[in-house]
N, C-alpha and C positions, 0 to 999 in steps of 0.2 A: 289328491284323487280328483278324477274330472267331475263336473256335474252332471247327474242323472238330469235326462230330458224325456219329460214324461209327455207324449201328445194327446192331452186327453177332451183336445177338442175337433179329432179327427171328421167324425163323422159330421158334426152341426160346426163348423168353423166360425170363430169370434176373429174377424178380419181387425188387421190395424187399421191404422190411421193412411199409413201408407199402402196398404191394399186398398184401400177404397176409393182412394184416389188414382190410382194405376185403372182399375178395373170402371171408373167414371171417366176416365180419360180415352179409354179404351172403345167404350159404348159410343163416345163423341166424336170417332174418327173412327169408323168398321171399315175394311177391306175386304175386297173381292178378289183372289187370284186367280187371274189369266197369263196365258204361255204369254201375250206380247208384251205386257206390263212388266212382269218380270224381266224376260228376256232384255226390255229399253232399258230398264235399270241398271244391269249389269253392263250393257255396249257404253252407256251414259256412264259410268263408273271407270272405265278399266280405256275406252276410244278404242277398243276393240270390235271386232263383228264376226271370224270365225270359230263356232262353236262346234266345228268337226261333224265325226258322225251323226245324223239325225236321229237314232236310236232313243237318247235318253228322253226327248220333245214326250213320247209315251208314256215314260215311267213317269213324268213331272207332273202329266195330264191327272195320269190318276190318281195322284197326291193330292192336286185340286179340287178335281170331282170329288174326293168324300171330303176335303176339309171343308171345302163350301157349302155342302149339305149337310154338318155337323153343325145342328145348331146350339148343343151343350157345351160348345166351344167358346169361352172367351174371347171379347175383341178384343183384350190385350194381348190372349196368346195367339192371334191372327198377327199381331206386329211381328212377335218372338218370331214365328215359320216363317215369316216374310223377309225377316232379314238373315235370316236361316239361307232360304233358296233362290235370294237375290245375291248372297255369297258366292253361293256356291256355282249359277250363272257366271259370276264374275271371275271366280277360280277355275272354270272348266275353263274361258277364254284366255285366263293368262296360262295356264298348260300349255293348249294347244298353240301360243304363240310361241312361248319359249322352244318350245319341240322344233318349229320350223324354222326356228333360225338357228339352233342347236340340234341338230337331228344327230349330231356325236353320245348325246346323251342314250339314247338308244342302247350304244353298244356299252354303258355303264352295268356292273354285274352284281347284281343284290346275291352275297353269297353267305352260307351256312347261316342265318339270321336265326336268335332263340324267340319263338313265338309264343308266348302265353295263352291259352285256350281256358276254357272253364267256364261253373256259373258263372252268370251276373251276381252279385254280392258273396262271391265266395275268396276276396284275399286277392283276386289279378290286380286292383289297382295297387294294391298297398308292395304286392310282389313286382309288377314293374317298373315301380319308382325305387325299390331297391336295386333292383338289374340297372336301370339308368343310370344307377349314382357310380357305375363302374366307367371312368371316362372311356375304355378303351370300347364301348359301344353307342353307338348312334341311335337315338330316341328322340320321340316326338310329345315337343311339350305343345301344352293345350293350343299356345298363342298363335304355333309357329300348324297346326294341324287346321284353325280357323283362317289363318290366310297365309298358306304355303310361300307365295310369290308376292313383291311387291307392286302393289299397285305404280304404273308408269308416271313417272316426273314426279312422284309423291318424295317429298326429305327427309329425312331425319328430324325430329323435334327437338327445339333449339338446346336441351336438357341433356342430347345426346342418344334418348331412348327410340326404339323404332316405332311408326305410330302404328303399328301392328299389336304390336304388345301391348302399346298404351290402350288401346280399342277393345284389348281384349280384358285388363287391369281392369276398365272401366263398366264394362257386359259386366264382371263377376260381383265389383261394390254395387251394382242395380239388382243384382240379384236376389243376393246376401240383403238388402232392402226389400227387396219382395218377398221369398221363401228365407228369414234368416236361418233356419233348421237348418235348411240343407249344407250347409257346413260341416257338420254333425254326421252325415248322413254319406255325401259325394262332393268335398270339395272339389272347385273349378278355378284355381290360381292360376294365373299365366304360363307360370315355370312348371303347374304339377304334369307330369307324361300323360300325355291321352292314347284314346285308340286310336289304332290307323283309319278304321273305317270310317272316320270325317274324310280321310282321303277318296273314298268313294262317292264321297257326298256331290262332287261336281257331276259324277255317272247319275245321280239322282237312283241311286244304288243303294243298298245293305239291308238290315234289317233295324239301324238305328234312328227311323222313322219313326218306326214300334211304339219306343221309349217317349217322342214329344206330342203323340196325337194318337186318335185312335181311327184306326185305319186297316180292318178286315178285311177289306178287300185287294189291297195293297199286299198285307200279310200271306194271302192266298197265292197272288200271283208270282210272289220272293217265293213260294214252297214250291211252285210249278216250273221256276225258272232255273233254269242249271247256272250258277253262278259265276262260275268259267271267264267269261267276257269282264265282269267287275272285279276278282281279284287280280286279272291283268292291268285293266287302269291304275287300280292300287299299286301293282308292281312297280308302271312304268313313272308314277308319280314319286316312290320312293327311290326312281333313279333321278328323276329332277332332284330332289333334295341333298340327296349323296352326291350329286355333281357340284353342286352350291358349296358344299362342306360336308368335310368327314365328321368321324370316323366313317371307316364303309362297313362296319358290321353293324347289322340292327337288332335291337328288344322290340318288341312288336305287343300287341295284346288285346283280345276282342273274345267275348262270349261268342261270339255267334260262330267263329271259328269250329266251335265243338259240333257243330251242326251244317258244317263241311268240310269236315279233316279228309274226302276222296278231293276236293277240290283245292285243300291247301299242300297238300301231297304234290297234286300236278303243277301248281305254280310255283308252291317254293316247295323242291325236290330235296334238298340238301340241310332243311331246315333242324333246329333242333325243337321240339314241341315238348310245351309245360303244359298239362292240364289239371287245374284243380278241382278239387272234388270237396262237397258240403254236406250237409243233412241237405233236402231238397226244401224240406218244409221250412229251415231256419232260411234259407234263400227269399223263398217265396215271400216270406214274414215282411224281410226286411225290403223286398222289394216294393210289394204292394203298399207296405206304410211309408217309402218314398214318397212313391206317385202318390196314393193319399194325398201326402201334405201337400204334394205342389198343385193337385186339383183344386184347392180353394183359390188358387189365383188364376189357375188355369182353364179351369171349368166352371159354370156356372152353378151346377151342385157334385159336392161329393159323392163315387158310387162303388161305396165301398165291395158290397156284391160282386158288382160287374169287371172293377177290378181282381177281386179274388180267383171267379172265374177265369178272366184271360191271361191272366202270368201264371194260375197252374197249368193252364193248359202247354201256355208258351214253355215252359222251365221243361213241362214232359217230352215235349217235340224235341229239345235240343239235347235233352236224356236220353231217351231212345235212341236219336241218331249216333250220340255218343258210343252205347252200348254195342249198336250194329257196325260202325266204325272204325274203332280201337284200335283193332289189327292192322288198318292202313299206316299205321305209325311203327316203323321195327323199336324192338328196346332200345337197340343204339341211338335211335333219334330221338325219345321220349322218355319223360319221366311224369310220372302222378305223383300230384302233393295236394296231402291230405291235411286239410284247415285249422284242424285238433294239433296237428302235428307241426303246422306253420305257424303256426299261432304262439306253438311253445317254444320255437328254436326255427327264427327265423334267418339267423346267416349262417346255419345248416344246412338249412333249404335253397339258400342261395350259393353255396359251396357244393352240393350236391348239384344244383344245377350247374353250373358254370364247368365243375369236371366232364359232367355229360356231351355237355359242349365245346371240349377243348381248350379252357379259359381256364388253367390253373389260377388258384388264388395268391396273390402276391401279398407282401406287406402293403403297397401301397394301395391298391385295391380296396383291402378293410380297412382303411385308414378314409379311404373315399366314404365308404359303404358304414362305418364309422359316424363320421359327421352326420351324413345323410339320415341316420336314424335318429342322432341324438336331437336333431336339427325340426325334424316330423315328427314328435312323437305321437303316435296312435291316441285319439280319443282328445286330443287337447282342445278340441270344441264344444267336450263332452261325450254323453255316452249317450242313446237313445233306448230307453226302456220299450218294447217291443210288446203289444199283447194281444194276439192274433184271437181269442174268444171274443175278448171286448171290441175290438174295433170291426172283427169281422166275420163276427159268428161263426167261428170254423173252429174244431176240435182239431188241436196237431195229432193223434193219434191217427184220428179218422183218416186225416189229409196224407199224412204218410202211407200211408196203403196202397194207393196208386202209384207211389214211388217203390213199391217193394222189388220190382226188377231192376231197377238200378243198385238197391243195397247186396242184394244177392249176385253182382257183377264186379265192383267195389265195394271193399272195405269201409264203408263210409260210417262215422260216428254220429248216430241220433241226437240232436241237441236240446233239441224246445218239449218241453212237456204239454 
């Protein structure tokens, strides 16, 4: 059985040896982000210099504007965003280059794709690295979603491996050094499937800003903006990738999706949509005791409060829109999978999906889908002992109340007492 992981120094955190050196190293080299700094970075990286439409220069600005005036921010995790969005500088230029010398790529056709929607910690990841392990679908692993294209005149390492991967191999062991929980919690391996919406990230786009910084204001202006314009980037990025190499059918998968299923309706029309579904409160739990843990490296104090407050709030926003939503999705193109229900039979859930989809199950298929479990088993980092009174003063009874409109819409099974 795995071992229980009890965090029971959530709220007063007893740093290692190697947090204290990250976060002393950190203090000794602070950063300031400005549009030019960056922007040099990425033209100095990639000897590129068109960045296309000027649009995103705004969204990047105001990502600035509050992480510069956050000062409960760590200078270590000032490096993290910085090599974050000097990437992704560099990836919106290598896009917009390829496009112009390949404008064929345009007429590539991202068609009938199964897209995962749902909470955040509700079973999407562990669900579309099942969907993935089907070869005859196209998905996007971590390495290949952190830098799409390769950087020009860069080779292969002498080893064979691309140093894309390697870069990203290497992010995940400094990690695992910093937060080692988080293994336990949300592994980041090269090979594991991510979201697409890193593909957003060169729009300086999505909502998975949210997740590395805190940024209300940012948060505001994503609820104000019709997101229309960013999931076409996303499109037109996942037709660069499919032109690179098949398959041409995609697994896809993002929370935030739930929270614009009129928008994923209009861009992928033909799609087939998974949405799952959780108790709200066991989400919340295991959300906010993520972030928790990674604020001891990331923040200079834990706030446990403050994060309670804004992932329920956040978790209800993408609830709600869910609930008003739904109906954008006909039956034929969607199914709800329910967590209790995934949890107990999950190449069920992935055979019910795939029929919905047009993907009869074959021998060879489970034989993929197979390995792929025996290979990942669930929990082998351990388990995390979760305890939402103690770390953060909140009664799940209480907290589930405000969730009572989503259980009264779905079937959803109460978990946490």
């Amino acid at each position: 059985m795995p071992n229980d992981i009890i965090i029971d120094d959530l709220r007063h955190p007893v740093l290692s040896e190697t947090q204290k050196a990250g976060q002393a190293w950190g203090d000794a080299n602070p950063i300031t982000f400005t549009e030019q700094a960056v922007l040099d970075v990425a033209r100095q990286r990639t000897g590129l210099t068109d960045f296309g439409p000027d649009d995103f220069r705004e969204r990047m600005n105001m990502l600035f504007t509050e992480w510069n005036a956050d000062r409960g921010m760590s200078n270590i995790h000032r490096h993290t965003l910085w090599s974050y969005v000097t990437r992704y500088a560099a990836n919106r230029l290598l896009f917009r280059d390829i496009l112009k010398r390949h404008p064929e790529i345009h007429d590539e056709v991202i068609e009938k794709p199964i897209i995962v929607a749902g909470l955040p910690r509700s079973g999407t990841t562990h669900l579309v690295n099942i969907l993935a392990a089907d070869q005859r679908l196209r998905s996007l692993p971590l390495w290949e979603s952190y830098e799409p294209l390769p950087i020009p005149g860069e080779a292969m390492l002498p080893n064979g491996v691309d140093p894309r991967y390697q870069r990203c191999a290497d992010a995940w062991d400094q990690l695992r050094a910093s937060v080692p929980l988080l293994a336990a919690m949300h592994p980041m391996e090269p090979d594991h499937i991510h979201e697409e919406l890193e593909l957003m990230g060169p729009d300086f786009a999505s909502y998975n800003f949210e997740w590395i910084s805190k940024i209300p204001k940012w948060r505001d202006h994503y609820y104000a903006t019709d997101q229309t314009p960013h999931y076409e980037y996303l499109k037109t990025a996942l037709k660069v990738l499919q032109w690179i190499r098949g398959p041409k059918r995609w697994v896809l998968k993002c929370p935030q999706h739930m929270e614009q299923l009129p928008v994923l309706k209009k861009v992928f029309p033909d799609a087939t949509v998974v949405i799952t579904h959780r108790d709200p409160v066991a989400v919340v739990q295991s959300a906010v005791t993520m972030t928790g843990y990674t604020q001891r490296f990331y923040r200079n104090s834990v706030e446990p409060e403050a994060l309670l407050a804004y992932w329920s709030d956040r978790i209800e926003h993408l609830l709600r829109a869910c609930v008003q939503d739904r109906a954008v999705w006909p039956e034929g193109q969607s199914v709800d999978v329910y967590f209790d229900r995934f949890m107990a039979d999950d190449m069920g859930t992935v055979e019910g999906i795939e029929a919905k989809a047009g993907l009869p199950m074959t021998p060879a298929v489970r034989a993929q889908i197979d390995q792929f479990l025996n290979e990942h088993q669930r929990g082998k980092e351990g388990r995390v002992i979760y305890n939402l009174k103690r770390d953060f003063g909140a009664d799940p009874a209480e907290l589930r109340k405000r969730f009572q409109f989503y259980f009264d819409a779905f079937p959803v099974k109460a978990e946490v007492k």
